[in-house]
N, C-alpha and C positions, 0 to 999 in steps of 0.2 A: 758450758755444761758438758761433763764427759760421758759418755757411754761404757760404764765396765761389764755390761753383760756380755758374759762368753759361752754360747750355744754348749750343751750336753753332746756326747760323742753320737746319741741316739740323733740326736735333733739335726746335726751336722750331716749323717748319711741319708735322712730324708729328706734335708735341701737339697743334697748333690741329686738323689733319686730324681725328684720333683723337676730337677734340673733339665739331668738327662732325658726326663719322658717330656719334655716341651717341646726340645730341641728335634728329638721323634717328632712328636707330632706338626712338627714345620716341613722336615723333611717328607714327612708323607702327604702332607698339602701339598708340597712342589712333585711330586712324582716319582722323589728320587726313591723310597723306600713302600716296600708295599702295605698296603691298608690293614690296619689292626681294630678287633674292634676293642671296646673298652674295657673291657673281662679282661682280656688277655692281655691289656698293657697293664693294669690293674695286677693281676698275677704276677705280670713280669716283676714290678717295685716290691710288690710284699715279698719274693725270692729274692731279691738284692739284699732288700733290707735285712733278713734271717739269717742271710749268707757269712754276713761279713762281721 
């Protein structure tokens, strides 16, 4: 059984997003990066998203 679903360009930037703000929020668990709160990482994805 094959898989031919191929994500929309939209959908595609908000995996990568989704992506990116996990791997933040790993980094700020370990200390490397300083604390955000949710607003703001939240603002941050919706400005990626619009951006590009």
């Amino acid at each position: 059984m094959s898989n031919n679903y191929s994500p929309t360009p939209q959908e595609a930037k908000f995996k990568q997003s989704i992506i990116k703000a996990l791997k933040e929020v790993e980094l700020i668990r370990k200390g490397k990066l300083p604390k955000k709160t949710a607003r703001e990482m939240l603002k941050e994805v919706k400005e990626e998203l619009h951006s590009k």
